[in-house]
C-alpha positions in Angstrom: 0.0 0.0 0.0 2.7 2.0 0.7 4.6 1.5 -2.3 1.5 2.6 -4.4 1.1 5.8 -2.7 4.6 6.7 -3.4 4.4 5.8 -7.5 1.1 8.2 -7.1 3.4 11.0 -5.6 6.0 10.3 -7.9 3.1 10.5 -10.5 1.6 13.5 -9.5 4.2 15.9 -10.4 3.6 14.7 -13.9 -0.3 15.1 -14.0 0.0 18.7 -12.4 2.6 20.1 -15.7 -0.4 18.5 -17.8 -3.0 20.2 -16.6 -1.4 23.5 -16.2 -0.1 23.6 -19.9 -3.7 22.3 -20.6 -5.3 25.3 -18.7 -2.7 27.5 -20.3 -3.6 26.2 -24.0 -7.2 26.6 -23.9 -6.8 30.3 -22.1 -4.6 31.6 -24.8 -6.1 33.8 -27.0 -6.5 32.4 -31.1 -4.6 34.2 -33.3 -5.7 37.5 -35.2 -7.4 36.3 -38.7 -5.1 37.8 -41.4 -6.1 40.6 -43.4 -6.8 44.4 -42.4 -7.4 45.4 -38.8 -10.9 46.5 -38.5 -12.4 50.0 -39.1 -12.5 50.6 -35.2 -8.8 50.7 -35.3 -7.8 53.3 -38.2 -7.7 57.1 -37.2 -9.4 59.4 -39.5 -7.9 62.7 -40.9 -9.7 65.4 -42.8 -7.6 67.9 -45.3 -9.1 70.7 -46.9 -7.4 73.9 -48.1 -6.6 74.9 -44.8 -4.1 72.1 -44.7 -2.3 72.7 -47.9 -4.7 71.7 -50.0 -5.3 73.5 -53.6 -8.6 72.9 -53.9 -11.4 71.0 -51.8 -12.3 69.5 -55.0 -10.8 66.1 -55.7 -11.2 64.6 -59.3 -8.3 61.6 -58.3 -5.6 59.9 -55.9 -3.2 57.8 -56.5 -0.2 56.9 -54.4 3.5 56.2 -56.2 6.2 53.6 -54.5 8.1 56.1 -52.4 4.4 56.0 -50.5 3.8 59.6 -51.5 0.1 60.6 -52.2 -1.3 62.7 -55.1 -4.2 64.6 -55.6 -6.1 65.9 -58.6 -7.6 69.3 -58.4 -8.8 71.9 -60.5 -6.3 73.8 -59.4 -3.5 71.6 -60.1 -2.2 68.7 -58.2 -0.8 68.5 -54.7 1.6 65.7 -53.5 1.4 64.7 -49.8 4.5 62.7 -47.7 1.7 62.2 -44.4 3.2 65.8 -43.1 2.5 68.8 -46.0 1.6 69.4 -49.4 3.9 70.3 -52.1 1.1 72.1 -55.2 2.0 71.4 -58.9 0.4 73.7 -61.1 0.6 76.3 -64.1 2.8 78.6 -61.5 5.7 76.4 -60.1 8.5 74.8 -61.4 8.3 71.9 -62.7 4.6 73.5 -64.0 1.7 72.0 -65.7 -0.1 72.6 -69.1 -3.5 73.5 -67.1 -4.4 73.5 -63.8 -7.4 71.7 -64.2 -6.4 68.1 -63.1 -8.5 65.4 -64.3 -7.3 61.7 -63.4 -4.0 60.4 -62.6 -2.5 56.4 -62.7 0.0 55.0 -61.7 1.4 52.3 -64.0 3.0 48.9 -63.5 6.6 50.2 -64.0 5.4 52.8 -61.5 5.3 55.6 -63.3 2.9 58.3 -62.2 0.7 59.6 -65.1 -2.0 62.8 -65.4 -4.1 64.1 -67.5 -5.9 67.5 -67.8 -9.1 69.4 -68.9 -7.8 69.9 -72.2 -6.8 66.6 -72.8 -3.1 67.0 -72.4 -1.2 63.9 -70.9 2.0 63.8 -68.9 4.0 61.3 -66.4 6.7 62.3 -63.5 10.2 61.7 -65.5 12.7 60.1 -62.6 14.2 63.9 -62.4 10.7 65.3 -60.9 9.7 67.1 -64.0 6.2 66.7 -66.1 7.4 65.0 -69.1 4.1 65.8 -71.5 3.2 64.0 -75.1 2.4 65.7 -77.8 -1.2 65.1 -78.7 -2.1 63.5 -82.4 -4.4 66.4 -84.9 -7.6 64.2 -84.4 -6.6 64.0 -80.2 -10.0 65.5 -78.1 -9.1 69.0 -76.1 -11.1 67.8 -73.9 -11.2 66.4 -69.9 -9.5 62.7 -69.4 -11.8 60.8 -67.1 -10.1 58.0 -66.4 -7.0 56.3 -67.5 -5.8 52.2 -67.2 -2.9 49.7 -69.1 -3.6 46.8 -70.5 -1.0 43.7 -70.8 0.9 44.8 -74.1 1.7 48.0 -71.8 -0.8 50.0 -73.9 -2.1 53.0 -72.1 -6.0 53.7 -72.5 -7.9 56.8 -71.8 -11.3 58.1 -71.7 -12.3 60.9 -72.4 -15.6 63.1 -71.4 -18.0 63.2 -74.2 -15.5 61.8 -76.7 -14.1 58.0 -77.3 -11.1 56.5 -76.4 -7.4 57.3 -76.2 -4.7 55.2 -77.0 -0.7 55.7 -76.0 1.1 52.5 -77.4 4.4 51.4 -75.8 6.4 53.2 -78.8 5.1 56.6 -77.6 1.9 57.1 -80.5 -1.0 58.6 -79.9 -4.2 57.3 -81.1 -7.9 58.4 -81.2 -10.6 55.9 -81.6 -14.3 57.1 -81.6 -17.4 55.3 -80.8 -19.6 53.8 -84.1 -22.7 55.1 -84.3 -25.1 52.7 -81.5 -22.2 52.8 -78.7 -23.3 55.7 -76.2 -19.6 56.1 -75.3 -20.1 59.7 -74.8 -22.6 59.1 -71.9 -20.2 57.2 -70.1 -19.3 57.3 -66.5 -15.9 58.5 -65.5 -14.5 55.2 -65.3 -12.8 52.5 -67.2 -11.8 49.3 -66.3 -9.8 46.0 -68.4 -10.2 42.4 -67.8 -7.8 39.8 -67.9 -8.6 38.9 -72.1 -7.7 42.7 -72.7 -11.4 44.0 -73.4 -12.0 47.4 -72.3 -15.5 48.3 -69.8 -17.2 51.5 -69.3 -20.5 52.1 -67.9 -22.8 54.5 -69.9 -26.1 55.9 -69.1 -27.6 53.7 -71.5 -25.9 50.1 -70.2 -22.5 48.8 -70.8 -20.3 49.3 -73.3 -17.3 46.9 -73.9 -14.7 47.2 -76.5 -12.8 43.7 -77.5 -9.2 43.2 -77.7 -9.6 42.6 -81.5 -11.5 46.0 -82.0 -15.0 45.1 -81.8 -17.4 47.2 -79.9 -20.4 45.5 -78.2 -23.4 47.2 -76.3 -24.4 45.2 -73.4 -27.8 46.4 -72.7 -31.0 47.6 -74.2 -32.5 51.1 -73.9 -34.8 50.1 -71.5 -36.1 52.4 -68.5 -38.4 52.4 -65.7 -40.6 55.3 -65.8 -41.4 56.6 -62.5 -44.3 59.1 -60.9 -41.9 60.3 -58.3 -41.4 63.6 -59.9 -42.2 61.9 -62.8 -39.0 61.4 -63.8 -37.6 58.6 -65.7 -34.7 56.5 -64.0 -31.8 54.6 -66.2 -31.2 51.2 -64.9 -28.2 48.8 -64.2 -30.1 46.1 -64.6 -34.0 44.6 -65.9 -37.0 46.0 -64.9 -38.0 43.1 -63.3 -40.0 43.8 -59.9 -43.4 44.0 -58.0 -45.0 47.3 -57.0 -45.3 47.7 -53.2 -48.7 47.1 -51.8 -50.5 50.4 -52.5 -48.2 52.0 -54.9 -49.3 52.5 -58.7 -47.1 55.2 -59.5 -44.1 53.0 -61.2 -44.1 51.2 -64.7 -41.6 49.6 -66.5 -41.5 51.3 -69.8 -39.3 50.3 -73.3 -38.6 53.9 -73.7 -36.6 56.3 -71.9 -38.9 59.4 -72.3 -40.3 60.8 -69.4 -44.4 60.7 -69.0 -46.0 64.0 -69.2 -49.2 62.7 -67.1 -47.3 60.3 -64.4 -49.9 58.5 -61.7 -49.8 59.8 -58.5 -47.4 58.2 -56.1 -49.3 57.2 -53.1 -46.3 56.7 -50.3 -43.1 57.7 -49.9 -42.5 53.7 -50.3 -43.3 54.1 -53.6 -40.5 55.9 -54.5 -38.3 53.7 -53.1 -40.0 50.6 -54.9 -39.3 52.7 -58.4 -36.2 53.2 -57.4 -35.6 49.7 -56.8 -37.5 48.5 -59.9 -34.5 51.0 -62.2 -31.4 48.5 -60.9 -30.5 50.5 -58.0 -31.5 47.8 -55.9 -32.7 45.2 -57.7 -34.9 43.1 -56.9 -36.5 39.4 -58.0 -40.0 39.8 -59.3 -42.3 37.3 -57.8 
């Protein structure tokens, strides 16, 4: 008996380090899920002109690999280190074309691009000067909204009210309008290319994609929903596929984009929202 109670203190010491390390294990916290830190934990600053800024207007960011940010403005563009601003415009040295700054992109070799409201286009040269192309005879003086690269290092452009802008890796300029049935012009100031090379922007009349072999496609048909809230007639993002609200008679899906001259009277503000839904804003699955 004796002997068994001295293997159980000899065992004991044993049991205890298990049981701690156990206790110890299942009390430690798990480890942070990679990925950002939540929102709780960024700080949130607020620049304006008072800071440095040129304008309180911003028409772009972008941010180069030295970590610097810039800003287009219409009056010029302002480069931030996370202390001041340093302003490029008409005025300082190196100057721009126009003040009026319209996008800006950075490109895979790094190379910080801009563009202006009279269609000129520029990039940083490694010296810190505004290094500027000289635009083709048939190249719009008009506002750049967006700019993006494709593979073949190709830089594309669009332009407000106009078509597309092309700078090919050997430094030529090329201008290629819309046919007739693409509602380029209309187009929201953005542009965006997928992985085949095919070029996106969305227009107030649907989508509009240009093919890497040249080809132009429209992606939707003029439909709209006409709506009595203000009778006003909404462009959608996507079918007018939905249910009125129970109560509301003041939304119709219609083939054509006029507005109605005698629109039924919305009954509820919930309505509204329901026409708004009906236009692609929200869509919704009609029952």
């Amino acid at each position: 008996m004796g002997g068994s109670r001295r293997g159980g203190r000899r065992r004991w010491p044993h049991a205890a380090w298990a049981l701690a390390l156990l206790c110890l294990l299942l009390g430690r916290p798990a480890a942070a899920a990679p990925g950002p830190p939540p929102l709780r934990d960024y700080a949130i600053d607020a620049w304006t002109t008072r800071n440095g800024l040129r304008h309180n207007s911003l028409r772009d960011m972008a941010q180069t690999g030295e970590g610097y940010l810039w800003f287009a403005t219409w009056e010029g563009v302002a480069r931030y280190n996370g202390v001041e601003f340093t302003p490029f415009d008409r005025g300082t040295t190196p100057g721009l074309r126009d003040n009026g700054v319209g996008a800006l992109y950075v490109d895979p070799n790094g190379t910080l691009w801009l563009s202006d409201s009279r269609g000129n286009l520029g990039r940083l040269g490694a010296d810190g000067t505004w290094e500027y192309l000289e635009r083709a005879p048939q190249w719009p003086r008009a506002l750049v909204h967006d700019m993006a690269m494709d593979a073949a290092g190709r830089l594309w452009l669009l332009f407000e009210n106009h078509g597309l802008g092309c700078v090919h890796p050997d430094g030529r300029l090329e201008y290629i309008a819309p046919p007739p049935g693409i509602p380029l012009p209309a187009s929201y100031p953005r542009l965006a290319i997928d992985a085949a090379g095919s070029l996106w922007s969305g227009t107030l009349e649907g989508l509009v994609l240009r093919a890497a072999d040249g080809r132009w496609r429209r992606l939707a048909r003029p439909m709209a929903c006409r709506s009595a809230w203000r009778g006003r007639t909404w462009p959608p993002t996507a079918r007018c596929g939905w249910r009125p609200a129970s109560g509301c008679s003041g939304a119709t899906a219609a083939a054509s984009p006029r507005r109605t001259s005698s629109p039924a009277p919305a009954t509820s503000p919930r309505c509204c929202r329901t026409a708004r839904a009906a236009c692609g804003w929200a869509p919704r699955t009609a029952a």
